[in-house]
C-alpha positions in Angstrom: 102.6 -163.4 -22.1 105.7 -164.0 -24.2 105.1 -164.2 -27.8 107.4 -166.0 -30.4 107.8 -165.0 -33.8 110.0 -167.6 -35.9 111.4 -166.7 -39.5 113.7 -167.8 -42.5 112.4 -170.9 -43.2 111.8 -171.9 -46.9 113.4 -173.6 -49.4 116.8 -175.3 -49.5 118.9 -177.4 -51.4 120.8 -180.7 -49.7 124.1 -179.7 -48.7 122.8 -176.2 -48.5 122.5 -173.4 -46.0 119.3 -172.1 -43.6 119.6 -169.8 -41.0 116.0 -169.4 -38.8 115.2 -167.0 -36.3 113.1 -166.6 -33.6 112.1 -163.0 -32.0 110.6 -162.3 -28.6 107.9 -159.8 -27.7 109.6 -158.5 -25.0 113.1 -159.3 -23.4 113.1 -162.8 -21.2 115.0 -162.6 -17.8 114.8 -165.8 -16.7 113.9 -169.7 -18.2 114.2 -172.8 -17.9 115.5 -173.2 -21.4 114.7 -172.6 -25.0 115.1 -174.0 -28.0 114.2 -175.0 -31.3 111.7 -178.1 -32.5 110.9 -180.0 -35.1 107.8 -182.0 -36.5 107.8 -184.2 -40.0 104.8 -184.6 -41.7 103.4 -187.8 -39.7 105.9 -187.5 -37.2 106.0 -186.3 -33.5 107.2 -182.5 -32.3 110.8 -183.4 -31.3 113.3 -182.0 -29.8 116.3 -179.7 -32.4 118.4 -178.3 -30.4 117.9 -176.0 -26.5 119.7 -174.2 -24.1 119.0 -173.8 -20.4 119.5 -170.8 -18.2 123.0 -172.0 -17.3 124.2 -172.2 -20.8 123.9 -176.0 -21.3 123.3 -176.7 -25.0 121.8 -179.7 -26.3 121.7 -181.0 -29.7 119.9 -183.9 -31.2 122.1 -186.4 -32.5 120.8 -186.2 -36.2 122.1 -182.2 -36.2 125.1 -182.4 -33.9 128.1 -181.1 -35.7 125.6 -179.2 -38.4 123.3 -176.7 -36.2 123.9 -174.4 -34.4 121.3 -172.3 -31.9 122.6 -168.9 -30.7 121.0 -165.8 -29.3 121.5 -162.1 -29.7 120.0 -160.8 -26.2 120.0 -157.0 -27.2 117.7 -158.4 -29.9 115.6 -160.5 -27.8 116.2 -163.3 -30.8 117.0 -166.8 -30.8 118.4 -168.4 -34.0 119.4 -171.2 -35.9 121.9 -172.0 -37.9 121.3 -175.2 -40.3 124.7 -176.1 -42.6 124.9 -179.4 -44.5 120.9 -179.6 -45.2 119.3 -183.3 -45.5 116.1 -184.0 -47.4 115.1 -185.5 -44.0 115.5 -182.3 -42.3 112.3 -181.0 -43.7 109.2 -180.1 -41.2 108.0 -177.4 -39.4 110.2 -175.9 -37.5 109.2 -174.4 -33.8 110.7 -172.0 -31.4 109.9 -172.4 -27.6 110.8 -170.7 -24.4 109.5 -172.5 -20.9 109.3 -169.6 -18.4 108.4 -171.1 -14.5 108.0 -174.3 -16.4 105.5 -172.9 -18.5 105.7 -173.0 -22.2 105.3 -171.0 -25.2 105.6 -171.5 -28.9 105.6 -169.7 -31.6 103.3 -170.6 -35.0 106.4 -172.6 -37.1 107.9 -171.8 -39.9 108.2 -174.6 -42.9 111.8 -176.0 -44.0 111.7 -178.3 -47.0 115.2 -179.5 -48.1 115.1 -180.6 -51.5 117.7 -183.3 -53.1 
């Protein structure tokens, strides 16, 4: 069982800088993708920004251009990278790793962007 341990979140200021990580138990060798999520107060879980096994990154539209996901495999961490804070970029913010189609999160870590 893979566990996921996000970090960094907190508080930042519009315009400002966040950088979040997200540390693995133990090294992954093969998914489906992982990524980073996102859920408002009120709002649905969606979808931040993922990569697939292949290298195919996907942003949402809303943080195109302003985060960034990377990984450091040596460190079995995911992170990422939020430039250019909004207000409306504050939630919970969620790592996930689907392995053989089956997923795993890790707890969230809280964002609150402040104007």
């Amino acid at each position: 069982q893979v566990q996921l341990v996000e970090s960094g979140g907190g508080l930042g200021q519009a315009g400002g800088s966040l950088t979040l990580s997200c540390a693995a138990s133990q090294r992954i060798l093969g998914f489906n993708y992982m990524g980073w999520y996102r859920q408002a107060p009120g709002e649905e879980r969606e979808l931040v920004a993922r990569i697939t096994y292949g290298g195919i990154m996907n942003y949402a539209d809303s943080v195109k251009g302003r985060f960034t996901l990377s990984r450091d495999n040596a460190k079995n961490t995911m992170y990422l990278q939020m430039n250019s804070l909004k207000p409306e970029n504050t939630a919970v913010y969620y790592c996930s790793v689907d392995i053989a189609w089956k997923a795993y999160w890790g707890q969230g870590t809280q964002v609150t962007v402040s104007s």
